[in-house]
C-alpha positions as CSV (number, residue, x, y, z in Angstrom):
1,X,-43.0,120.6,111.0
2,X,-40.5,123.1,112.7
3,X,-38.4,121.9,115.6
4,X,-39.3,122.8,118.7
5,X,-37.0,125.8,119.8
6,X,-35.5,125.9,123.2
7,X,-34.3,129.5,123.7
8,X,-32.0,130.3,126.2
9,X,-32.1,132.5,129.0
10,X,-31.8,136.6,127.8
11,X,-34.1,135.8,124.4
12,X,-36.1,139.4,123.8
13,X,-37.8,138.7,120.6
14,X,-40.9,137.4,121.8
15,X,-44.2,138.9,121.3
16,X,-46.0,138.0,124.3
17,X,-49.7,139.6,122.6
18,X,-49.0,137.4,119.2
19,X,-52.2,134.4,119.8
20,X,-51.1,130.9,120.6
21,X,-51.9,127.7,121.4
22,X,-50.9,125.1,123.9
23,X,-50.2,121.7,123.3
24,X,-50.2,119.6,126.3
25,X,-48.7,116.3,127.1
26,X,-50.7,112.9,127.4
27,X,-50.9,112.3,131.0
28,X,-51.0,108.5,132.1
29,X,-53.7,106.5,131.6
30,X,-55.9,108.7,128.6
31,X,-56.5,107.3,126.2
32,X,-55.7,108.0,122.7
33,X,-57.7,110.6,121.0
34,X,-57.3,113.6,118.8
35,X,-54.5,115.9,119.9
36,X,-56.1,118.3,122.1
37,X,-54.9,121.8,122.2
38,X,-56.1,124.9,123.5
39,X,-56.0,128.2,121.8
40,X,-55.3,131.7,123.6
41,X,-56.0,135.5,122.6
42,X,-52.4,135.7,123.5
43,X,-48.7,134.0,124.3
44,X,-48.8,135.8,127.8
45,X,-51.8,134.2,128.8
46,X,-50.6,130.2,127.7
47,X,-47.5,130.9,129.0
48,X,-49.7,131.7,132.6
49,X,-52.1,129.3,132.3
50,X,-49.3,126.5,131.4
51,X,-47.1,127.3,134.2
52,X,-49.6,128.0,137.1
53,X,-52.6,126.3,136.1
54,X,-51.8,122.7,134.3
55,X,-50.6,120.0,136.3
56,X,-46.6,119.6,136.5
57,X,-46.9,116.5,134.3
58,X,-48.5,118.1,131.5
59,X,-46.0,120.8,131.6
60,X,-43.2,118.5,130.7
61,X,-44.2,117.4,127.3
62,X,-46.2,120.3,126.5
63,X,-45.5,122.6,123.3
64,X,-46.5,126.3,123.0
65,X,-46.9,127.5,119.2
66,X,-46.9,131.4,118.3
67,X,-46.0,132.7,115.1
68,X,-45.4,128.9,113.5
69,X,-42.3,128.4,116.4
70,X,-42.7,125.8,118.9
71,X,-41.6,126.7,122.5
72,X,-40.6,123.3,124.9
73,X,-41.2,123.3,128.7
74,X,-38.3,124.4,129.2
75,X,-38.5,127.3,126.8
76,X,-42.0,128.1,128.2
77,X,-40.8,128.5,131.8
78,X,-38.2,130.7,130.7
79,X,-40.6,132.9,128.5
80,X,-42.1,133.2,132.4
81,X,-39.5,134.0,134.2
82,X,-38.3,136.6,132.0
83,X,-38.1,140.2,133.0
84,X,-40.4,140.8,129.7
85,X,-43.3,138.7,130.9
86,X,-46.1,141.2,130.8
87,X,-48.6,139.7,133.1
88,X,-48.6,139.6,137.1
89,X,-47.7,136.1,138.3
90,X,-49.3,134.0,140.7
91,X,-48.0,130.6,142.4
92,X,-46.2,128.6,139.3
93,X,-47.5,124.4,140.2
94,X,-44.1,122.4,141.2
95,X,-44.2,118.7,140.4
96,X,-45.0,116.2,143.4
């Protein structure tokens, strides 16, 4: 399995319409079951959903594939705050 990449602030060579998938962390108190992902037409649209719709928690252990690389939290925030993100953002969740 490829290590999960952390790219640093100024990365370009990110294709926000390549499709993706979203791995996010076990919260607390689930129980174990099958890994549960979900998939997305494209990278834009995990990166959105990841950083303004799941809960802080989730966010923390979560991994973003696209093109076979694996994106960390902190990777995927940056993918969001980058001057390339194509989509309009809303209010990004902060951790309680």
């Amino acid at each position: 399995m490829p290590p999960i990449i952390e790219k640093p602030d100024g990365f370009t060579a990110f294709d926000y319409n390549a499709a993706a998938e979203l791995y996010p962390a076990r919260g607390r108190g689930q129980r174990r079951q099958g890994v549960s992902f979900k998939r997305f037409e494209t990278a834009a649209e995990a990166i959105r959903y990841a950083v303004e719709d799941m809960e802080p928690q989730l966010l923390i252990g979560a991994v973003l594939e696209v093109d076979e690389e694996r994106f960390d939290a902190v990777a995927i925030r940056n993918l969001y705050s980058s001057s390339d993100y194509p989509l309009q953002r809303g209010v990004a969740r902060e951790a309680s």
